[in-house]
C-alpha positions in Angstrom: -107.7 129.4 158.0 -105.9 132.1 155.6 -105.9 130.5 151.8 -101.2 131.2 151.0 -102.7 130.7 147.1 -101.5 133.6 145.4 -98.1 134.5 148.0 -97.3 130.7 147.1 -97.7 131.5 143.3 -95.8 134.1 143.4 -92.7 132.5 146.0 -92.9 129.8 142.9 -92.8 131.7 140.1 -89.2 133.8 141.6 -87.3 130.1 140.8 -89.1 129.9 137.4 -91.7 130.9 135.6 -95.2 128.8 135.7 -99.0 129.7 134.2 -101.6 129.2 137.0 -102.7 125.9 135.4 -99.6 124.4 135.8 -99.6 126.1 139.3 -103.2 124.5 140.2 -101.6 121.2 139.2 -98.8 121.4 141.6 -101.1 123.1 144.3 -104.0 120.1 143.9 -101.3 117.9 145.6 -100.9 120.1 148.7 -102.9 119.9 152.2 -103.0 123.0 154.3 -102.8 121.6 157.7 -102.2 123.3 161.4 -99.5 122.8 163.3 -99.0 123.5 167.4 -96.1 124.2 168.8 -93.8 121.6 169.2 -95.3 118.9 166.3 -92.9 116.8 164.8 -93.4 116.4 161.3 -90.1 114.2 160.7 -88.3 112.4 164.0 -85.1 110.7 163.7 -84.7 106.8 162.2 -88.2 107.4 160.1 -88.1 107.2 156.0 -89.8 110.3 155.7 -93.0 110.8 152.5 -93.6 114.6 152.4 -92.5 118.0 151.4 -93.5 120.6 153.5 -93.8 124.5 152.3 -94.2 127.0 155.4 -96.3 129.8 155.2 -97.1 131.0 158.9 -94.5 130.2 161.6 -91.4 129.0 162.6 -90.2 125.0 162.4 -86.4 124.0 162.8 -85.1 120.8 161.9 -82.2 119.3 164.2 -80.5 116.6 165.7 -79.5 115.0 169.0 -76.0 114.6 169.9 -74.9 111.0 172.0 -74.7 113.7 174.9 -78.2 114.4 174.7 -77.4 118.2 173.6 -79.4 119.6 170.7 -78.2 120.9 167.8 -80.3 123.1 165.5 -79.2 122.7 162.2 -81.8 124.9 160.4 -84.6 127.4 161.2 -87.6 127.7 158.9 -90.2 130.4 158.1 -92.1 131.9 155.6 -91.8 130.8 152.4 -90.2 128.4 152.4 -90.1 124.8 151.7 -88.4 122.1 153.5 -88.2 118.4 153.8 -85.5 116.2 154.7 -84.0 116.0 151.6 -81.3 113.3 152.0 -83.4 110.9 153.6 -86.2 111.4 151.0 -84.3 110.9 147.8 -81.8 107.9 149.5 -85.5 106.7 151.2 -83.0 106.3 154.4 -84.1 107.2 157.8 -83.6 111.0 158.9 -80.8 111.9 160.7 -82.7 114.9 161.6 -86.1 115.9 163.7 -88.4 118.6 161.9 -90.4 120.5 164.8 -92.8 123.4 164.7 -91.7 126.0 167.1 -94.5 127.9 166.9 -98.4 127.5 165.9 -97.9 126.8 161.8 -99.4 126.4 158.6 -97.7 124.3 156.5 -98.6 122.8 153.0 -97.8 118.7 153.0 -97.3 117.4 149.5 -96.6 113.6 148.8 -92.9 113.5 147.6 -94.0 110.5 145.0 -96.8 112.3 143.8 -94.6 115.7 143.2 -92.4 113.8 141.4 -94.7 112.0 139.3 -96.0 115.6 138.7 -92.7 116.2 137.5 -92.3 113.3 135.2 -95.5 114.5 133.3 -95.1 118.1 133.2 -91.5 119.8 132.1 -92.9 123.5 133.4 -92.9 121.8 137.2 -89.9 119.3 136.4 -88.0 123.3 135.7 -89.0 124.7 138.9 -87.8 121.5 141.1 -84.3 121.8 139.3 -84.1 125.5 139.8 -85.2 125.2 143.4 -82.5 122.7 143.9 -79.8 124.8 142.4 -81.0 127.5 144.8 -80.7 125.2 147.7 -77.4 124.5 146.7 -76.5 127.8 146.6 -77.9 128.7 149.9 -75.7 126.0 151.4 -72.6 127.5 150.5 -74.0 131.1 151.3 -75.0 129.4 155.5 -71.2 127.8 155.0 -69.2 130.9 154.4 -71.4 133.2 156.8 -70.9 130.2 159.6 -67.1 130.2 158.5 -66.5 134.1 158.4 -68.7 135.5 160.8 -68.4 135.6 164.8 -71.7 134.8 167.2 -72.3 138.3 168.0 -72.7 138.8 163.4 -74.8 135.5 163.4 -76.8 136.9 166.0 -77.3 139.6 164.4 -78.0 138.4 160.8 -80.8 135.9 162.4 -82.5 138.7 164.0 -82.5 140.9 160.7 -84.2 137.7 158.5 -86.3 137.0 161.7 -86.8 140.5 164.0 -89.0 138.5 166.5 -87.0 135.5 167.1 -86.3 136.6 170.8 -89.7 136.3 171.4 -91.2 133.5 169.5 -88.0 131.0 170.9 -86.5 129.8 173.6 -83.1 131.3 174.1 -81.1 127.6 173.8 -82.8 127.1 170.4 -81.3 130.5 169.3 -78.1 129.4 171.0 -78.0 125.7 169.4 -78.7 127.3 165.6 -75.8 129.7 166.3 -73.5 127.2 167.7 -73.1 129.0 170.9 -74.0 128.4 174.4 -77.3 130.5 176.3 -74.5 132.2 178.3 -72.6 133.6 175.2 -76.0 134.3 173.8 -76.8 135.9 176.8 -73.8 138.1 176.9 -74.1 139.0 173.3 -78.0 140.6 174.1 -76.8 142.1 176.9 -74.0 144.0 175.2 -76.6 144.6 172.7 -79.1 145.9 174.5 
């Protein structure tokens, strides 16, 4: 399996800066495990443990509606970390299923042990706060392009972060993320192409 050492060091060092011994520290805690299509890392009602960072693949995290119909709230790939969040800092039960979508790697850190990490080491403490404020701010940026933007842009805008994603999903998991049904999604490729 491909070592993510130094493409992780670096993803780590753009929220703030770290020396590789700090670095080792944080990357000591972290598993590189496999992932087939359609693993669930996280399913709904469990108190979920771990932090996840991607580095080949695609995972989504979403929910089920009383109706049964899927909604994809998020779509991961490289680098990036993900977790779900609420439930791990309230230690509530997830709202929220995290799947792989395609054949993964993943890095699994225990969340107790990162933040134990954290207690004892500002330089990490630093990076968790910055990467935070950056999830924060990537909230608001999904918010207003969700708010301003019609299917056809959203459509668009996923295919420019994720050129592939035609082929790698199925077409309803494109459609849930967007919020639109397979036939507008259809329509919208057609017109496109």
């Amino acid at each position: 399996m491909v070592d993510y050492y130094e493409d992780n060091f670096d993803f780590l060092k753009s929220f703030h800066s770290m020396s590789r011994e700090i670095y080792d520290e944080l990357y000591n805690l972290a598993e590189l495990k496999t992932l087939e299509p359609n693993t669930r890392l996280v399913s709904i009602g469990e108190v979920p443990q771990k932090i996840y960072l991607i580095n080949k693949g695609v995972l989504r995290s979403f929910f089920i509606m009383d109706n049964g119909k899927e909604i994809t709230k998020t779509i991961f790939t490289p680098i990036d970390f993900f977790a779900s969040f609420t439930s791990l800092l309230l230690q509530k039960p997830s709202k929220f299923i995290y799947e792989a979508l395609t054949a993964c790697h993943v890095y699994e850190i225990d969340y107790k042990k990162f933040i134990s990490l954290c207690n004892q080491n500002f330089e990490i403490f630093k990076f968790y706060a910055r990467y935070l404020e950056f999830l924060f701010m990537e909230g608001e940026r999904v918010f207003i392009e969700i708010s301003s933007m019609n299917a056809k842009q959203r459509y668009l805008k996923l295919r420019e972060r994720i050129p592939e994603i035609d082929n790698l999903i199925p077409q309803y998991q494109i459609a849930s993320y967007l919020n639109i049904s397979p036939v507008q999604l259809s329509r919208i490729r057609s017109k496109l192409y």
